[in-house]
C-alpha positions in Angstrom: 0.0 0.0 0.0 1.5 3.5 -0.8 1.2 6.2 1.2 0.6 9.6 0.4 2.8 12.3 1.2 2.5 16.0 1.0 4.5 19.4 1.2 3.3 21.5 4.2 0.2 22.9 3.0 1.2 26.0 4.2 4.0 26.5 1.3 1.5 24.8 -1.5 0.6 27.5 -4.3 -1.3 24.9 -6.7 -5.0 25.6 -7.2 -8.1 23.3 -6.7 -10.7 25.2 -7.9 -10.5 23.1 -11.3 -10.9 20.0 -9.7 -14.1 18.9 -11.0 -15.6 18.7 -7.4 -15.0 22.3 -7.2 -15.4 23.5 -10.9 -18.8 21.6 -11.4 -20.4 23.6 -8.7 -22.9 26.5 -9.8 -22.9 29.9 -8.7 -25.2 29.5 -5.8 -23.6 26.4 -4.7 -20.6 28.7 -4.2 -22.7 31.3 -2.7 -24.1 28.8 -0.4 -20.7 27.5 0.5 -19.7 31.3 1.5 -23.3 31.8 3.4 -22.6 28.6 5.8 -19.4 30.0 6.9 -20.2 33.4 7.3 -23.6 31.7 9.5 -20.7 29.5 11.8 -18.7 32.5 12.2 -21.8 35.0 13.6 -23.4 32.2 15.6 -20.3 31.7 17.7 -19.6 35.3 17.8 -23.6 35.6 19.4 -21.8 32.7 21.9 -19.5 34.2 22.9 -21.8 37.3 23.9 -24.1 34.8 25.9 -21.5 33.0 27.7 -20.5 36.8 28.8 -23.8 37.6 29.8 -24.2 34.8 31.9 -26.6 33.1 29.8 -24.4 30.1 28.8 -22.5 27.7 31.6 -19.9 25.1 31.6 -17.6 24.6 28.8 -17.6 26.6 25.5 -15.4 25.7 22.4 -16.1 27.8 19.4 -15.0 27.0 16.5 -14.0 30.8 15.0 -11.3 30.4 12.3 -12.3 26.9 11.3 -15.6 27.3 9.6 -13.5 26.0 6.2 -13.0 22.7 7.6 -16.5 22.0 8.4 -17.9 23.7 5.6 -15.6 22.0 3.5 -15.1 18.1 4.3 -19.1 17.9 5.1 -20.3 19.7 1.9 -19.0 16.7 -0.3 -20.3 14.2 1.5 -23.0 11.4 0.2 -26.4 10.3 1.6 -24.7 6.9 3.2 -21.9 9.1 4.6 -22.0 9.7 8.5 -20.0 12.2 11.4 -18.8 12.0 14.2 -16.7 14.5 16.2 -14.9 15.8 19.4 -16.3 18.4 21.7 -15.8 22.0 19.3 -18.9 20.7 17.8 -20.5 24.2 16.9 -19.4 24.1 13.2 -20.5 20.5 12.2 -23.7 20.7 13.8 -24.3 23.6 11.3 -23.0 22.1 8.5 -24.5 19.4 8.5 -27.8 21.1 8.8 -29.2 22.0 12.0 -30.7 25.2 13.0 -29.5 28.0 15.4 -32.5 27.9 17.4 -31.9 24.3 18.9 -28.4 24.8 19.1 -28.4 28.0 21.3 -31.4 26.5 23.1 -28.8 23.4 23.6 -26.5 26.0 25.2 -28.8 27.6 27.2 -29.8 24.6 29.2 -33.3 24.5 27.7 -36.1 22.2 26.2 -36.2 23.2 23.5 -32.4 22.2 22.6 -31.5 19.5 20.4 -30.7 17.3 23.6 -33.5 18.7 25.2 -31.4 20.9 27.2 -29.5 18.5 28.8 -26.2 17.9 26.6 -24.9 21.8 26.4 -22.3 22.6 23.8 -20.2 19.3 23.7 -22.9 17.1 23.0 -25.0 18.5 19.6 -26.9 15.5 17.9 -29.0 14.8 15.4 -29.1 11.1 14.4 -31.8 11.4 11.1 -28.8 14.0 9.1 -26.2 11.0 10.3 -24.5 13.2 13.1 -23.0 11.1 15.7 -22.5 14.2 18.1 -19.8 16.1 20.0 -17.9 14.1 22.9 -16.1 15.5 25.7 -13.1 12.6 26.5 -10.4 13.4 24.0 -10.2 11.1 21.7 -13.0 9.0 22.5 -14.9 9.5 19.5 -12.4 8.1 17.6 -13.3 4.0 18.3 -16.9 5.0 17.7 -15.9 6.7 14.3 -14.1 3.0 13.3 -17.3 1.1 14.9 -19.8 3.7 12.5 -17.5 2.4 9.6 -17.4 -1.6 11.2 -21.6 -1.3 10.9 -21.2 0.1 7.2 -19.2 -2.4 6.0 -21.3 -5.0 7.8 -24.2 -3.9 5.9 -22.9 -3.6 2.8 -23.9 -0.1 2.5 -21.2 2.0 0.7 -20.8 4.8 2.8 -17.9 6.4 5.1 -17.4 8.1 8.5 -16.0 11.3 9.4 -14.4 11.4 12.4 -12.9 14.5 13.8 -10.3 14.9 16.1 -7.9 17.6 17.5 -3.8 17.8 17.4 -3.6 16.9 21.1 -6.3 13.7 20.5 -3.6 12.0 17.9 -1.5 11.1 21.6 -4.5 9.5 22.5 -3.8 5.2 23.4 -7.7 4.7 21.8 -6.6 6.7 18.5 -3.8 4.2 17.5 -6.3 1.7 18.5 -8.3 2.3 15.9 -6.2 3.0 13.4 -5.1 -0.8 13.6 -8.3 -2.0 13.3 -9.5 0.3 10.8 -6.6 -1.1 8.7 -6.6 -4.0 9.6 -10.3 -4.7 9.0 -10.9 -2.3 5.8 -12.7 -0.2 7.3 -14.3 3.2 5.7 -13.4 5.8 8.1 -11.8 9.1 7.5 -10.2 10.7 10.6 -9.8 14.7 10.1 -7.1 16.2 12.4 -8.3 19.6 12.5 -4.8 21.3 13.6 -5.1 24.7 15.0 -1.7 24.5 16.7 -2.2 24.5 20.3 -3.9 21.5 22.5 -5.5 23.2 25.3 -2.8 26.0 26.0 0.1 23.8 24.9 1.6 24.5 21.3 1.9 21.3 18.9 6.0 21.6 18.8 5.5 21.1 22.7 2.9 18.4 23.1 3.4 16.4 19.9 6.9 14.7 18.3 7.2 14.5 14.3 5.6 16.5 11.8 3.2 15.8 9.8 1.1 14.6 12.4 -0.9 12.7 9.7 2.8 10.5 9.2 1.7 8.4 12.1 -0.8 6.6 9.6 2.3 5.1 8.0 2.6 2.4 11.2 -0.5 0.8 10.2 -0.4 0.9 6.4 -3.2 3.5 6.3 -3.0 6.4 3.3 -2.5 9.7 4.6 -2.6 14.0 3.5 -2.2 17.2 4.7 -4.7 20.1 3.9 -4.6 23.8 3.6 -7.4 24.6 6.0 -8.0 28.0 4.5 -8.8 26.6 1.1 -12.8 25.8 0.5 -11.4 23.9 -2.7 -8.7 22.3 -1.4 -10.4 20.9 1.4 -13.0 19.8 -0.6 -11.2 18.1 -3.2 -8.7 16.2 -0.8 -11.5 15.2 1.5 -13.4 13.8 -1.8 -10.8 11.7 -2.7 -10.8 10.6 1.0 -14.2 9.2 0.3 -14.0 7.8 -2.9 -10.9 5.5 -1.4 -13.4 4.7 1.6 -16.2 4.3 -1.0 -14.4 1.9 -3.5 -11.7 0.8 -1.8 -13.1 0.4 1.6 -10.0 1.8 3.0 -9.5 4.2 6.0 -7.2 7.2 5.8 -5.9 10.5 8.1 -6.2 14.1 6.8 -4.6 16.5 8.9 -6.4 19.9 8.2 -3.3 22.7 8.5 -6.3 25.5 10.4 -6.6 27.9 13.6 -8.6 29.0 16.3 -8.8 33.0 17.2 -10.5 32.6 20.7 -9.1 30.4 23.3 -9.6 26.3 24.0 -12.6 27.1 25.5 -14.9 30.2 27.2 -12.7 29.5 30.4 -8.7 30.2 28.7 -7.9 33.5 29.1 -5.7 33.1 26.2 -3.5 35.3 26.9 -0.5 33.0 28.1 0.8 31.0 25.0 0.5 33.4 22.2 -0.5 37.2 22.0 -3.1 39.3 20.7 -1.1 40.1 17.6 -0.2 36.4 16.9 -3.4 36.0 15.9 -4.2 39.3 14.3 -1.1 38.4 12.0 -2.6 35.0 11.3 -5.9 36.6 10.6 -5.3 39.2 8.6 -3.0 36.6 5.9 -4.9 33.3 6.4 -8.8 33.7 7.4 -10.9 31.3 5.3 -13.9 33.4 4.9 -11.7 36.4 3.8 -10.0 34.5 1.6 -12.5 32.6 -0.2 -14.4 35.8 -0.3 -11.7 36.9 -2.1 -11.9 33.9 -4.6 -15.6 34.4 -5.5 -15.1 38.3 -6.3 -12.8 37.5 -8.5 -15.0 34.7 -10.1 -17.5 37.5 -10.4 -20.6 36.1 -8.3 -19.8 37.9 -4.9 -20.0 41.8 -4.9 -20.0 44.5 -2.0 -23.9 44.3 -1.6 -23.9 40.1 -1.6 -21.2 40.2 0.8 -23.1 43.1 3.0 -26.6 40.9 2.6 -25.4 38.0 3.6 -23.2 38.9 6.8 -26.5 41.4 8.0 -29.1 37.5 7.4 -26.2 36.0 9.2 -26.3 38.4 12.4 -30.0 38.6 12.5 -30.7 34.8 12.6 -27.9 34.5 15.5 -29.5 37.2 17.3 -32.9 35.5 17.1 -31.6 32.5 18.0 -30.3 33.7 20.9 -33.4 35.1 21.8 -35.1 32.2 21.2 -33.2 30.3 23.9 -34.1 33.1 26.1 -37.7 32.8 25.6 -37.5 28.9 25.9 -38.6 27.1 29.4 -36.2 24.8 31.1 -37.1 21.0 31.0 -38.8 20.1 33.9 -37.8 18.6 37.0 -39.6 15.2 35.8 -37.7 14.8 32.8 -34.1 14.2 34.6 -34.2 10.4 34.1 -35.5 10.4 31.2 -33.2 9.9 28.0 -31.0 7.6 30.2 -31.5 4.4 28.9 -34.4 3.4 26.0 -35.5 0.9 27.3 -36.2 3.0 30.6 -38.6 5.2 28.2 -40.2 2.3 26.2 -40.6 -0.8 29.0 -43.3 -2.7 26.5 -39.4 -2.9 23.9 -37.6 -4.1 27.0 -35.1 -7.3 26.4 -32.2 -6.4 28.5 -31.8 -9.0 31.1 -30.8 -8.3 34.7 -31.1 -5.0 36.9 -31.3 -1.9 35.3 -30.7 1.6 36.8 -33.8 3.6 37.7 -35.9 0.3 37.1 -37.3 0.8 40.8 -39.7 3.9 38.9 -43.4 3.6 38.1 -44.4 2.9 35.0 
């Protein structure tokens, strides 16, 4: 089996946007492309705002600076193709279709969230669009991703996983673990390292030996790329041919997404102790991937001032009335708390576990 190998994507100048992937895609495909990550961007921004304000508690990861990656890897995907990812969940939950109202709700701890108010930002899910969820362990997604791909195979439905991961996850024991059987098995999984640099507070030249981190494929015979993160096409096109190996070939592979995050780990990192405010103003002002797509589409001719202006305003206004929304939205009730645990808790009469259940002491 060969492996690929890349330059750092960084230094690449060469061009996808002829890749048929990218070329065969109409002008409001492009447009829509655009829309989604301007939409990631101004939800998180409204986040952020709520988790100041008291409205939002516990952990929140935002995923500003990385809407390409989402935008990019889940907008070529088919309708056998599933997701799963880690706990900066924001961005795939919007890619992949759900709407700002349950996600804020979600975040404001209320019933009306996609988990009913009881998951909070890690833990977005929505099973009928084939989205696994966020989870909070680092790196424990990454079994489950091989275990999506085990029941695909089994099935002998020609479709793939995506299963997202951080820079600090690929140190993970569970990680290599499924790498091996991935490859070992044929299994069609595709593991995206989205690389922003820094796990937690720690930079990647601190935490992590070797460069690429994607290399580390190479020990269990499993293909291997690095991707610009900034580039809608390039992410697109090299995530494609991900699938298509997973597709035919039934093979697994590790992309290692080159992005960045401008906010720190989480609501709680000051972020103000590993890099400084004008590291990532530098890095923002070369490298952001909504800029620099917008860029790409002006000069294809189907973005102008007035698009642009349109579609950031639509973008703002549904984040704001999300977030009002979630205001508006009652809490679950005191009731509900052990419900959602286990099924077969909800729906007895479907009961074949054998043995003592928690909670099975409750009235029917």
């Amino acid at each position: 089996m060969t492996t690929k190998k890349s330059p750092s994507s960084s230094g690449s100048a060469k061009s996808y946007a002829q890749e048929p992937i990218n070329k065969n895609l109409s002008p409001e495909e492009k447009i829509k492309l655009y829309t989604d990550m301007v939409r990631i961007r101004r939800f998180e921004e409204r986040c952020v705002r709520s988790y100041q304000q008291g409205h939002i508690g516990g952990f929140c990861h935002t995923y500003i600076g990385q809407e390409s990656v989402a935008i990019g890897t889940i907008s070529v995907l088919g309708p056998n193709d599933h997701i799963i990812s880690a706990y900066r969940i924001h961005g795939h939950a919007l890619a992949v279709g759900m709407s700002m109202n349950e996600l804020m709700a979600e975040m404001y701890g209320k019933a009306t969230g996609c988990s009913k108010g009881k998951g909070g930002s890690m833990h977005f899910m929505d099973p009928d669009r084939h989205f696994w969820g966020g989870h909070g362990i680092v790196g424990a997604q990454t079994p489950l991703g091989a275990g999506i791909g085990f029941a695909l195979k089994y099935q002998g439905i020609q479709g793939a996983c995506l299963c997202y991961l951080g820079d600090g996850a690929v140190n993970q024991g569970a990680f290599y673990e499924s790498l091996n059987l991935a490859s070992l098995w044929g299994l069609p999984v595709i593991y995206i390292i989205e690389n922003n640099q820094f796990s937690m507070g720690t930079s990647q030249a601190r935490s992590s030996a070797g460069k690429p981190l994607a290399k580390r494929a190479e020990g269990f015979d499993v293909d291997w790329d690095e991707v610009n993160g900034n580039d809608l096409y390039e992410v697109r096109y090299k995530t494609s041919k991900a699938l298509e190996s997973a597709h035919k070939n039934l093979r697994p592979s590790v992309l290692e997404i080159h992005t960045y995050r401008y906010r720190g780990h989480s609501m709680s990192d000051p972020d103000q102790t590993y890099r400084t405010k004008e590291d990532i103003q530098a890095y923002r002002d070369q490298y952001d991937p909504i800029v620099l797509f917008q860029h790409v589409l002006e000069k294809e001719g189907i973005l102008d001032k007035a698009k642009i202006e349109s579609i950031d305003a639509k973008a703002k206004e549904e984040a704001e009335l999300s977030a009002q929304f979630a205001e508006e939205s009652p809490y679950p009730p005191v009731e509900d708390i052990l419900k959602d645990i286990y099924w077969e808790e909800d729906n007895r009469k479907h009961k074949i576990a054998q043995g003592t259940m928690l909670f099975e002491y409750l009235p029917e």
